[in-house]
N, C-alpha and C positions, 0 to 999 in steps of 0.2 A: 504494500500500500504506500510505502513510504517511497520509496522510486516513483511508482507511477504515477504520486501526483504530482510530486518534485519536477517531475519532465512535463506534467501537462502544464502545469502553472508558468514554469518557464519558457513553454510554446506559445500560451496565451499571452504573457505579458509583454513577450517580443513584435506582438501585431502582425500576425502573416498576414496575409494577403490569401483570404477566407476562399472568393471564389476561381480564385487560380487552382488552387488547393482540393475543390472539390472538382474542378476541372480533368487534371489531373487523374484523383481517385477514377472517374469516370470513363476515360478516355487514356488507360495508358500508354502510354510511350515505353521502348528499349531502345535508347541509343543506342548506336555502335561503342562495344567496348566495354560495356555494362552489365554485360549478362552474368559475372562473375557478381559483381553486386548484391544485384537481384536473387541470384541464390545464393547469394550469404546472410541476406535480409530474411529470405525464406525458408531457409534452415535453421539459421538462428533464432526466431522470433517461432518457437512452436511449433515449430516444423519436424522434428524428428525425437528428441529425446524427452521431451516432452508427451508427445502422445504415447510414445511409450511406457513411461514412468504412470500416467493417468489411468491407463488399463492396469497397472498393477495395486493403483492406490483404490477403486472401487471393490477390487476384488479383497483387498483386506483388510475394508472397513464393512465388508460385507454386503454388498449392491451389486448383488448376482442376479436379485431375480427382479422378473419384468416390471413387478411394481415400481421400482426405483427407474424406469425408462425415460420415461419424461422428464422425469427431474434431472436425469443426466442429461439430457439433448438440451435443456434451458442452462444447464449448467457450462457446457461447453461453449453453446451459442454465446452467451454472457461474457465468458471469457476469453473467446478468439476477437468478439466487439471488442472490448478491452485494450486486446490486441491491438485490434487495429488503428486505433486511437495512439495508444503509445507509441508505434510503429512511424504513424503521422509527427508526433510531437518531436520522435529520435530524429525525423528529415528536416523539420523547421531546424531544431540546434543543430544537426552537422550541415546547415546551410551556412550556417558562420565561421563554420573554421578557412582558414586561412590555406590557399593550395600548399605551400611552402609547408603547411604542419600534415598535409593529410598524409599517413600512412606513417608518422613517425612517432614518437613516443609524447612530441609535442603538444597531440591532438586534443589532448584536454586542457591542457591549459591556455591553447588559443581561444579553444571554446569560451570558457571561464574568462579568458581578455574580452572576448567580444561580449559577453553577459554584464561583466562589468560597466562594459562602456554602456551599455544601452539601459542598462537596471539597476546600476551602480554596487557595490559590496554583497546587498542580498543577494542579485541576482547569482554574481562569481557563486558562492559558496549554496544557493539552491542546486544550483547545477552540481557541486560536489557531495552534496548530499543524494540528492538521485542516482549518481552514477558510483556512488558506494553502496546501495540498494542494489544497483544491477548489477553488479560482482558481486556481491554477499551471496545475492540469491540465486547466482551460476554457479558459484563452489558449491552451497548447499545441495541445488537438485543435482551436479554431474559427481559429486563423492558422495553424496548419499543414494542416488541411483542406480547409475553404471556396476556400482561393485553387488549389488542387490540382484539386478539382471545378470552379471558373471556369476554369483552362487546360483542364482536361477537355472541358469545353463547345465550347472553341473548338477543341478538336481534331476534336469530331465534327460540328462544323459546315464546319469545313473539309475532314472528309472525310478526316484525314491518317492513319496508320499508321506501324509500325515506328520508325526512326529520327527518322522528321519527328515523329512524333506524344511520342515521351520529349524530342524537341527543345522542344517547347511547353508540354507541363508539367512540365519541369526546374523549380527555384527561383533560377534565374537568371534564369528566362525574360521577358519581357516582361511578359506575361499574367501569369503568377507573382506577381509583385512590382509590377506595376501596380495588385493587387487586394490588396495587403497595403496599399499607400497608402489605397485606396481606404477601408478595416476602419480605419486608423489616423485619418484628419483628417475625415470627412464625421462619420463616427460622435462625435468631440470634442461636436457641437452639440450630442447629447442632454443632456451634463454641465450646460446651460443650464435644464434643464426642473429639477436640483436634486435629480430623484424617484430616488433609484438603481432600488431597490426595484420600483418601479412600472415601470419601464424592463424591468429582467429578467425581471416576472411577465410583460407583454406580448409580451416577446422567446419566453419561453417557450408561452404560452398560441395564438400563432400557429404554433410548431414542433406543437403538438400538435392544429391544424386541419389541418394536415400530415397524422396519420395513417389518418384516411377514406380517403383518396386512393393511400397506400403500402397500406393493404391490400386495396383495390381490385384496384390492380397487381398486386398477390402475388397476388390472386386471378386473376387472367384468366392473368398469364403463367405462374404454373407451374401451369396447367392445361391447360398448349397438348403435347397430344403432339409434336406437330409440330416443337417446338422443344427440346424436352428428352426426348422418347422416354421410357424407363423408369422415368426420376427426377420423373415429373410428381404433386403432390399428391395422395395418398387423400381419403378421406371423412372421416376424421378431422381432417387437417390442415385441409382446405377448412372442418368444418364449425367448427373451433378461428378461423380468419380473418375467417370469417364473422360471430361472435360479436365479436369485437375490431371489424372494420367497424361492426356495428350500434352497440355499447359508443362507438364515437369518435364514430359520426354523432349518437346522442343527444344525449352529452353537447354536442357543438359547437353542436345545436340547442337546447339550453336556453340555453347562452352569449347565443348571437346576440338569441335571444326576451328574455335578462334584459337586454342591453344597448338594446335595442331598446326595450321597456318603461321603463326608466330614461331613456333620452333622450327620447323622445318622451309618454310618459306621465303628466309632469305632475309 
């Protein structure tokens, strides 16, 4: 809460330029050059580890059965709006940074220069409190997640259940905290490469070749009667997936063609 409103507040008090804005939203545009971007925006913001982590979080607060349906689709709807609001407010503020800081370590505190000048002292340190909200709350879900789905893993590879299976992915567990080491010291060596920036965009830009594949899935499996009976996707939702599949595979496929061009191309 404390991110997201630290960012809308500071979107709001900077004055965008509202119907540019919904312009925009309505009608987008990909530059040339941008496509790496745009899936890093769309990986990053909700896009893959995320939906992951939410499928494990209903399942063990117990919102297995149908009754809890609607309340999850109002839930998720809610929160990808959300989304997209903050998603808007992260473009107004990196509309001010300075090209000389974009991609360096710089980029915050140009930010923070430009907030200052236009909002004076609050606005600098709103912005630093927002964007210590969005790390906080990156470390939280990718080390408290990631090692959770690796014990997961090893539970269905072993085949376990019940008792044995909360045995293995406890945070005690071996598995558990083998793979929090793992997150902690292999990862240290990127800090060598110096790039943060370029580090996250790739981080992100691979979660979001991720999603061809998750809406694949979504498409085959809840279309399987067999498996879910009554709750299996409409025409609608299939044809809403559908669009989103096509929407990832393009984009992924210009990615690949522009890195591919760039490297090889002379």
């Amino acid at each position: 809460g404390l991110m997201f409103f630290s960012f809308i507040l500071s979107a709001v008090l900077l004055g965008p330029n509202i119907p540019e804005i919904l312009r925009g939203i309505a009608v987008p545009v990909v530059p040339t050059g941008s496509v790496a971007s745009i899936l890093s925006v769309l990986g990053g913001i909700g896009g893959s580890l995320t939906i992951l982590c939410y499928g494990y979080w209903i399942r063990e607060v117990g919102r297995t059965d149908v009754l809890w349906l609607r309340g999850i689709r109002i839930d998720l709807a809610s929160a990808y709006l959300l989304t997209g609001l903050f998603g808007v407010a992260v473009n107004v503020l990196g509309a001010q940074i300075k090209p000389e800081a974009a991609g360096s370590q710089a980029i915050l505190t140009s930010m923070g220069d430009q907030m200052d000048a236009a909002l004076g002292p609050a606005g600098r340190y709103m912005l630093y409190i927002g964007f210590w909200g969005a790390v906080a709350t990156s470390l939280l879900g990718v080390w408290q997640g990631i090692p959770y789905m690796f014990a997961d893993f090893v539970s269905l590879v072993k085949k376990t259940e019940g008792p044995a299976r909360e045995a293995i992915v406890a945070q005690t567990s071996p598995y558990y905290r083998g793979f929090l080491l793992f997150l902690a010291f292999p990862t240290m060596s990127m800090l060598l490469l110096k790039q943060p920036v370029s580090v996250v965009l790739v981080y992100t830009v691979i979660g979001a070749l991720f999603m061809p594949f998750l809406a694949a899935t979504l498409l085959y499996m809840n279309s399987k009667q067999a498996w879910i009976g009554s709750l299996r996707n409409g025409w609608a939702a299939n044809t809403a997936i559908l669009l989103a599949l096509a929407l990832f595979a393009y984009l992924s496929v210009i990615e690949v063609w522009e890195f591919l061009a760039k490297t090889f191309g002379g």
